[in-house]
C-alpha positions in Angstrom: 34.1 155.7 239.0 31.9 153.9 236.2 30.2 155.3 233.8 26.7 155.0 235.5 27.7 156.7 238.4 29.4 158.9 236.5 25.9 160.1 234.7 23.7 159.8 238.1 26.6 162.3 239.5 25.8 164.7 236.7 22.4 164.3 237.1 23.3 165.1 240.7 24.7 168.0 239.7 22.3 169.6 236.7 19.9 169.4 239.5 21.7 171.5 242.4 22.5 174.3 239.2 19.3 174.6 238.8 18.1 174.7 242.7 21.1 177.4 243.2 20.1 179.5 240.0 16.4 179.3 241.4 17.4 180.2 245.0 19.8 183.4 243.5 17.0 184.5 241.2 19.4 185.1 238.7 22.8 183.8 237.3 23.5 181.4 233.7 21.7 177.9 233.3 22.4 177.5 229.7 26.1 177.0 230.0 26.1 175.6 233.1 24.0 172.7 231.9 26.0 172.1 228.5 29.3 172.0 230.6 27.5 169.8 233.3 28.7 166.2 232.0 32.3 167.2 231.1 32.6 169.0 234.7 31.1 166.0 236.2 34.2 163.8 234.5 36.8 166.3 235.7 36.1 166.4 239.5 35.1 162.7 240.2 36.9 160.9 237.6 40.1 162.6 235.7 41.8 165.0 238.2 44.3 163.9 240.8 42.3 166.1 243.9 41.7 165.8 247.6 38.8 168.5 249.3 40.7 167.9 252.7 44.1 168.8 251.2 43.2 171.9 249.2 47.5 173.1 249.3 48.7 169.5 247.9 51.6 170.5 246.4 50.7 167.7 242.8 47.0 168.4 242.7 45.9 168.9 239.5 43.6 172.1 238.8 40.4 173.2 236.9 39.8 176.4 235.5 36.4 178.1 234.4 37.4 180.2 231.8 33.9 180.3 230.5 33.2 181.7 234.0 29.3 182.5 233.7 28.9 179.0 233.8 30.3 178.9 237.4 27.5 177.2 239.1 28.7 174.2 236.9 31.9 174.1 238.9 30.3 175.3 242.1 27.5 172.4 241.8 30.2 169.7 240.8 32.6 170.8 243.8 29.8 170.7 246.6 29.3 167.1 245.5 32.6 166.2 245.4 33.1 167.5 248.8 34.4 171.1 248.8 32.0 172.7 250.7 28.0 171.8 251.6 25.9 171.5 248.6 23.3 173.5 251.0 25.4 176.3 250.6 25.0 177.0 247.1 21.2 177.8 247.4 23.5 181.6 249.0 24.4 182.2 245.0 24.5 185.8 244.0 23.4 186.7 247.2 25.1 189.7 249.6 27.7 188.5 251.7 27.7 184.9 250.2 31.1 183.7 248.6 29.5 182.2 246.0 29.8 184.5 243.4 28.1 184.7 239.6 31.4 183.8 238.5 34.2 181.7 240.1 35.6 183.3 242.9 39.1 182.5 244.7 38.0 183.0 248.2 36.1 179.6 247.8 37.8 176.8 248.6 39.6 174.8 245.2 38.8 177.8 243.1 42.4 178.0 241.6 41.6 181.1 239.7 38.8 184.1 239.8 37.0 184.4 236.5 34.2 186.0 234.4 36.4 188.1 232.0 36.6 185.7 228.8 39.6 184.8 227.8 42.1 185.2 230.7 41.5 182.1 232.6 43.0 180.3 229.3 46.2 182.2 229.3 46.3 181.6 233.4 46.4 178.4 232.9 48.9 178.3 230.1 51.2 180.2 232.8 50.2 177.4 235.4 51.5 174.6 233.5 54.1 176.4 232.4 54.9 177.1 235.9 54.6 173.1 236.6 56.5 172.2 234.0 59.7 174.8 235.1 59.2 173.0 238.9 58.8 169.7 237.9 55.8 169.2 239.3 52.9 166.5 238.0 50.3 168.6 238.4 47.6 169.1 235.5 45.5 172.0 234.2 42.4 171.4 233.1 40.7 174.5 231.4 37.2 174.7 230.4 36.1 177.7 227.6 33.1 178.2 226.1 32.8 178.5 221.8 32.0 182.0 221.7 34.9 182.9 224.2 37.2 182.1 221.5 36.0 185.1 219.7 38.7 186.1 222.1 41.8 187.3 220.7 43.7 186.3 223.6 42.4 182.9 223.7 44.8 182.2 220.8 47.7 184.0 222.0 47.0 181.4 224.7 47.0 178.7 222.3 49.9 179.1 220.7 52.2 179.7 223.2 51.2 176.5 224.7 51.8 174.4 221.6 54.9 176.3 221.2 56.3 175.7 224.5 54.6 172.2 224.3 52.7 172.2 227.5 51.2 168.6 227.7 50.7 169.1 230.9 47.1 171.2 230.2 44.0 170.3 228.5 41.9 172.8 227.0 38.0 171.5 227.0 35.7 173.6 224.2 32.3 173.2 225.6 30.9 173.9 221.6 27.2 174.3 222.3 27.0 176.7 219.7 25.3 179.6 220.8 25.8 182.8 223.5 23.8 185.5 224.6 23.2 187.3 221.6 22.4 184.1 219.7 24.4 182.0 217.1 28.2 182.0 217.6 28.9 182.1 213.7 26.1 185.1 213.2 28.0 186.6 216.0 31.1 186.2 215.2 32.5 182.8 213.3 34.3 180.6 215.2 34.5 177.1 213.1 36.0 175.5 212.2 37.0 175.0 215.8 39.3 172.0 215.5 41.1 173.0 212.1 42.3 176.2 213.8 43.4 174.4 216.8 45.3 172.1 214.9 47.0 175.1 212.5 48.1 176.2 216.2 50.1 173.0 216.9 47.2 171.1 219.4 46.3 167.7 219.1 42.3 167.8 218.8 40.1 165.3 220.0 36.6 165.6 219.0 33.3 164.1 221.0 30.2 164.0 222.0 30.3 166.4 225.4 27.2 164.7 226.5 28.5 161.2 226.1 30.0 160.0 229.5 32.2 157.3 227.9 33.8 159.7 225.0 34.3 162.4 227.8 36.4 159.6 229.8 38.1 158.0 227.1 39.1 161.7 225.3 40.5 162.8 229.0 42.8 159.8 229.0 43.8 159.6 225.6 45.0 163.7 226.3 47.1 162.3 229.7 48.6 160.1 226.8 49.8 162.6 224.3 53.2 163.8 224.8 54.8 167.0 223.3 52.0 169.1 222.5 49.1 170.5 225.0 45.5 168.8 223.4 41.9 170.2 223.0 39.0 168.5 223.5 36.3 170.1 221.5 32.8 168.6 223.3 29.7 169.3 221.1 27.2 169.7 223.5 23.7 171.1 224.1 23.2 174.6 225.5 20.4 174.4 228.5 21.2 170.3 228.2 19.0 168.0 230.1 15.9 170.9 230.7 13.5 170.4 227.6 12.7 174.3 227.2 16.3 175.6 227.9 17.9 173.1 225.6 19.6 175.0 222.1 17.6 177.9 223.4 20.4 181.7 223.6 17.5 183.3 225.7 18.3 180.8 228.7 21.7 182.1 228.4 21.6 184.2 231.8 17.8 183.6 233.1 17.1 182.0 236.5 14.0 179.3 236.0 10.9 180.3 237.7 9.0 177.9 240.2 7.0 176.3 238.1 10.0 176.4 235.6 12.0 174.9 238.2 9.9 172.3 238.9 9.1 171.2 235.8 13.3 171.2 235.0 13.8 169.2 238.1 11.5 166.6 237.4 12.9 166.1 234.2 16.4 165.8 235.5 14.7 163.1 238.0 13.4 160.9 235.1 16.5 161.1 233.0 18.2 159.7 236.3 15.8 157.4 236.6 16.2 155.7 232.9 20.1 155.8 233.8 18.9 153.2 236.7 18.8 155.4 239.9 17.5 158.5 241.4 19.1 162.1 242.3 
């Protein structure tokens, strides 16, 4: 897919996010959004995947590990053909599937999140587990900056440079902030890429809101052999929604109508620059 389509997709998908989050009354646009591009890459462009064939034996597989930003994946998955993009506006509610965080018993959800952290270290074990079966598979695992405040994310991290799983790419959506404000007043995390490479990772640094740098990082990691890589994306928290953007109280807020108008209309004209309409 080119790069165009690539960004109308996203567009695409910021806007279901926030249409779902609306519909739930509840749930976490800020990480969602920031994570919005970067998911977009992953499901249409990067991973070898197929909706009707959800047991192929070589798909490659995407895990939230940041999993309050679930409607990212939800939203991305629906356009790509999971599951009815209608469906999503049942978020958060009783009885739906669609949980606040990923949830298994949804189709192509490799992997039931929400406690920060463990997804990482799942998929360390799944492409461990690819690389004892000799299968071509690829993880793909998506954390958030202030889930590396973790101390099992690098337990994670250095078992996989240690047993050298190429085979998985770790994706650092570094927007900076979570719900009690500033990572580094939290809790410091930088520098994020020094302490990845001290753990034996090739790093690869961009622009998570670029759509070219998101495509050209993802191939350059299929490229590197003998060590797992890390993609550190510096992105906006609440991206693409004026009054959300680099803002910790849209952490976990659902928009109000007028807020959701207002957010969707926005998302509309930034498609509309691009050169098409979502």
């Amino acid at each position: 897919m080119d790069i165009k389509t690539l960004e109308l997709t996203a567009a695409e998908v910021r806007k279901t996010i926030i249409e779902a989050l609306h519909a739930s009354g509840s749930g976490h646009p800020g990480g969602s959004l920031s994570a919005a591009d970067i998911t977009t890459a992953l499901y249409f462009n990067e991973m070898n995947i197929d909706p009707e064939n959800l047991d192929m034996k070589d798909r490659d597989k995407c895990i939230f590990s940041k999993g309050h930003a679930g409607p990212a994946q939800y939203s991305a998955m629906a356009h790509r053909g999971y599951f009815p993009v209608e469906e999503l506006m049942t978020l958060r509610k009783m009885g739906s599937k669609f949980q606040g965080h990923p949830n298994i018993k949804i189709p192509g959800i490799e992997m039931s999140t929400g406690s920060l952290g463990q997804g990482f270290s799942v998929a360390a074990g799944m492409a461990m587990a690819n690389k004892l079966d000799g299968n071509p598979g690829r993880i793909y695992v998506v954390l958030g900056d202030g889930e590396l405040q973790e101390g099992l994310v690098w337990e994670a991290a250095m078992s996989s440079a240690h047993y050298k799983l190429d085979n998985m790419v770790a994706i650092v959506d570094n927007n900076t902030l979570q719900i009690d404000g500033r990572n580094d007043d939290v809790m410091k995390v930088n520098p994020i890429p020094d302490k990845f490479k001290s753990f034996g990772w090739n790093v690869i640094e961009i622009d998570g809101h670029n759509m070219a740098e998101i495509v050209d990082a993802l191939g350059k990691a299929r490229e590197c052999k003998g060590q797992p890589t890390v993609i550190v994306a510096k992105t906006v928290k609440g991206k693409g929604v004026s009054f959300m953007e680099d803002q910790a109280g849209w952490h976990g807020k659902a928009p109000s109508d007028e807020e959701t108008k207002q957010a969707i209309a926005e998302i509309e004209a930034a498609a509309a620059k691009i050169g098409g309409e979502c």
